[in-house]
ChimeraX commands (.cxc) that place a marker at each C-alpha (Angstrom):
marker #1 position 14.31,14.75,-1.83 radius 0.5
marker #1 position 15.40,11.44,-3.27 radius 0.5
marker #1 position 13.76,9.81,-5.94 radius 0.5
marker #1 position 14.47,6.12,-5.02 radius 0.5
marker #1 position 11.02,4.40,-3.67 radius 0.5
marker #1 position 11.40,3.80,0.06 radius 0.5
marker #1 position 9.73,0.53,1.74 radius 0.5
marker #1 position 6.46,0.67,3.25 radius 0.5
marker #1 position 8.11,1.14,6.50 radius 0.5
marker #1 position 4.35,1.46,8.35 radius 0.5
marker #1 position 2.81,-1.56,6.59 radius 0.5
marker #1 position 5.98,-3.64,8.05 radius 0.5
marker #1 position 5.56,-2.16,11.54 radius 0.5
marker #1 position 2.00,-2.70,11.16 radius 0.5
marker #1 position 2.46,-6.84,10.61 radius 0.5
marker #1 position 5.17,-6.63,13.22 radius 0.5
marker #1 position 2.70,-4.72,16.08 radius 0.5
marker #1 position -0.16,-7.69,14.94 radius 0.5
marker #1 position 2.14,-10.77,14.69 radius 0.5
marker #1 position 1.05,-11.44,10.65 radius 0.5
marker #1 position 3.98,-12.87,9.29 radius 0.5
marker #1 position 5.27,-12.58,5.92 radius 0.5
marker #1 position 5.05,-16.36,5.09 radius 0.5
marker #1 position 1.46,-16.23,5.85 radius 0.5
marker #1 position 0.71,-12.80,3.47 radius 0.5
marker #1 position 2.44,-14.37,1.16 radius 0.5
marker #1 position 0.54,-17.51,1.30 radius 0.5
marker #1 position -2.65,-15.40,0.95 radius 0.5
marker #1 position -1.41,-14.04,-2.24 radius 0.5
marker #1 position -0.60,-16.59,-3.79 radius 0.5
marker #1 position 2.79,-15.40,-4.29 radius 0.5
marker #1 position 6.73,-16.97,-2.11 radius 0.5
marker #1 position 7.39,-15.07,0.85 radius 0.5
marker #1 position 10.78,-13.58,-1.24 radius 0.5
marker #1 position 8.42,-11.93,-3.61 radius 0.5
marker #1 position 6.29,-10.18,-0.84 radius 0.5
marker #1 position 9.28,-9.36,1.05 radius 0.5
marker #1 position 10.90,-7.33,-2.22 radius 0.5
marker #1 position 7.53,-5.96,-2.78 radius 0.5
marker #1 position 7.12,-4.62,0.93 radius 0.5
marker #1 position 10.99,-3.07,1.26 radius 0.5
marker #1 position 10.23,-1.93,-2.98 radius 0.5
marker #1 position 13.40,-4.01,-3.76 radius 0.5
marker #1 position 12.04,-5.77,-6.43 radius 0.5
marker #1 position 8.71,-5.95,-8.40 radius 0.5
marker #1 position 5.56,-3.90,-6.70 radius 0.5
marker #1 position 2.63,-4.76,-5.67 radius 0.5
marker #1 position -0.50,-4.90,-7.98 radius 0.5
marker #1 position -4.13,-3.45,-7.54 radius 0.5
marker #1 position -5.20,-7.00,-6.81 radius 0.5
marker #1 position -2.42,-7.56,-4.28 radius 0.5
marker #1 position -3.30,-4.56,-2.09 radius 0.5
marker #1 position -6.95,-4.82,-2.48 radius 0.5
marker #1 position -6.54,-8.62,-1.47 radius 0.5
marker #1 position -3.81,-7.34,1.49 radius 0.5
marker #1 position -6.85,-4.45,2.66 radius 0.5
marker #1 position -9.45,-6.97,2.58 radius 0.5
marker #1 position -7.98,-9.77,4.52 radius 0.5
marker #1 position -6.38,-7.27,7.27 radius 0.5
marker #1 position -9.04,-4.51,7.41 radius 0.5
marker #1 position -7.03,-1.63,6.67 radius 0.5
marker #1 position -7.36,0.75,4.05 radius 0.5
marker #1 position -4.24,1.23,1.25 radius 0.5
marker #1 position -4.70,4.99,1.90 radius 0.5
marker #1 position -3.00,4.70,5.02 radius 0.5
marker #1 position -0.20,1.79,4.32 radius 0.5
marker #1 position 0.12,2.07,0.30 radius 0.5
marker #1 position -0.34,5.34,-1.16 radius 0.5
marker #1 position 2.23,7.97,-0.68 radius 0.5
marker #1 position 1.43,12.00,0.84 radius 0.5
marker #1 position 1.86,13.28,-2.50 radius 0.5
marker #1 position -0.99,11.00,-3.75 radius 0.5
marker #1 position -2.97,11.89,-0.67 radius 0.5
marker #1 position -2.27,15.31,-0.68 radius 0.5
marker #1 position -3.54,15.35,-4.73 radius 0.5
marker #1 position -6.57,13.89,-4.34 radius 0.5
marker #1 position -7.46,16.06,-1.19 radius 0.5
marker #1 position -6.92,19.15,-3.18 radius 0.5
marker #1 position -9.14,17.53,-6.04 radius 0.5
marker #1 position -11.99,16.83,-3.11 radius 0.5
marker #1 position -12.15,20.59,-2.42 radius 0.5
marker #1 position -12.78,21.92,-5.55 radius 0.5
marker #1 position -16.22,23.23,-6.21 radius 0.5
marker #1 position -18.36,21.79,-9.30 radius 0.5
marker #1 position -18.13,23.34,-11.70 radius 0.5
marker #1 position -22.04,24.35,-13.56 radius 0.5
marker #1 position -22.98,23.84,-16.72 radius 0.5
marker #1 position -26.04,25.21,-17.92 radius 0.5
marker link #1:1,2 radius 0.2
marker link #1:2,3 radius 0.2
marker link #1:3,4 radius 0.2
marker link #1:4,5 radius 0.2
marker link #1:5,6 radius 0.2
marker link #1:6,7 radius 0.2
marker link #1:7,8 radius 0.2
marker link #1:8,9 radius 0.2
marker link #1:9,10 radius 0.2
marker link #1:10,11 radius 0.2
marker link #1:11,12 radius 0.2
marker link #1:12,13 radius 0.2
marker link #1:13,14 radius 0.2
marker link #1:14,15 radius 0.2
marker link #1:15,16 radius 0.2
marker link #1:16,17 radius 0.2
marker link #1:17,18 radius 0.2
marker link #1:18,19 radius 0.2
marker link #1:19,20 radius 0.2
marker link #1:20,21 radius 0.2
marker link #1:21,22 radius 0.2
marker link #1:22,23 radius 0.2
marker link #1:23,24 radius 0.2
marker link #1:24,25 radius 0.2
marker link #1:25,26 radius 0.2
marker link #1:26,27 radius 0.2
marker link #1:27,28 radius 0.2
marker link #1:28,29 radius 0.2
marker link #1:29,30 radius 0.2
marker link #1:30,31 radius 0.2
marker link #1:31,32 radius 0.2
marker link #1:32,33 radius 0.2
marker link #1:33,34 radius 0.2
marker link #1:34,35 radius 0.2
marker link #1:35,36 radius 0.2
marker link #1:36,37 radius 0.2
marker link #1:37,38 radius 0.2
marker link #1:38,39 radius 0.2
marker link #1:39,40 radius 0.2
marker link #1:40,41 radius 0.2
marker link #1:41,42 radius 0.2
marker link #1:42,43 radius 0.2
marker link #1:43,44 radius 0.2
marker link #1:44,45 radius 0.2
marker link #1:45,46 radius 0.2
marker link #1:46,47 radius 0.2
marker link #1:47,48 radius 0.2
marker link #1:48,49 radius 0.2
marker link #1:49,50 radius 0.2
marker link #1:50,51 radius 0.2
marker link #1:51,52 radius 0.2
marker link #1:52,53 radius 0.2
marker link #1:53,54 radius 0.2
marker link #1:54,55 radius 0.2
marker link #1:55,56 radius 0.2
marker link #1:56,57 radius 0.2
marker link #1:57,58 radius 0.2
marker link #1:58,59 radius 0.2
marker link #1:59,60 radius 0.2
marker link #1:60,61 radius 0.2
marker link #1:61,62 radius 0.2
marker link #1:62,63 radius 0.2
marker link #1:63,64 radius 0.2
marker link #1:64,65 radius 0.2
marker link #1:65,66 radius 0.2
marker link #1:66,67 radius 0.2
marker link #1:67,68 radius 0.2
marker link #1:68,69 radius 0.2
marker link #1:69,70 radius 0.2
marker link #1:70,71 radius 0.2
marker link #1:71,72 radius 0.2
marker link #1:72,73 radius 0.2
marker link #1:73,74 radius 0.2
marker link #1:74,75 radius 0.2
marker link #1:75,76 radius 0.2
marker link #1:76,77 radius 0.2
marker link #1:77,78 radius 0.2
marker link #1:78,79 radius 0.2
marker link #1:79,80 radius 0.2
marker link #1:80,81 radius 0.2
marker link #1:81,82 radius 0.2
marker link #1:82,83 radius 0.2
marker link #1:83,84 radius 0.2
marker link #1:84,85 radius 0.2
marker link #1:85,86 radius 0.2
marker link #1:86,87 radius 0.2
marker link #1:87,88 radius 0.2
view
């Protein structure tokens, strides 16, 4: 498996299928539509904690679906199952 960052290939399709253009995110950020557009196809600088959380807020989605990758997911699923551990 390669080791070079892929774009986030849903979150486009997602503006795409809802008509949100980039110069409008971008706006919203506070950031040139250039910047978001590296950000988005991971071509340039990434996005920070503020950035997505701003992104989630204003579209109503949640960054596990459009930010954070299956390995991530996967981890913290696995974490979720374990039992407590007692200490007495």
């Amino acid at each position: 498996m390669s080791k070079e960052k892929q774009p986030f290939y849903k979150f486009k399709g997602f503006l795409a299928e809802n008509g949100i253009k980039q110069k409008y995110l971008a706006e919203k950020l506070g950031i040139s539509q250039e910047s978001l557009s590296q950000k988005i196809n991971r071509s340039g600088s990434v996005f920070t904690l503020d950035e997505v959380k701003i992104i989630c807020d204003l579209l109503e989605i949640s960054a596990d679906d459009f930010f954070l990758n299956k390995t991530f997911q996967k981890r913290e699923f696995r974490l979720s199952q374990t039992q407590p551990i007692s200490i007495s």
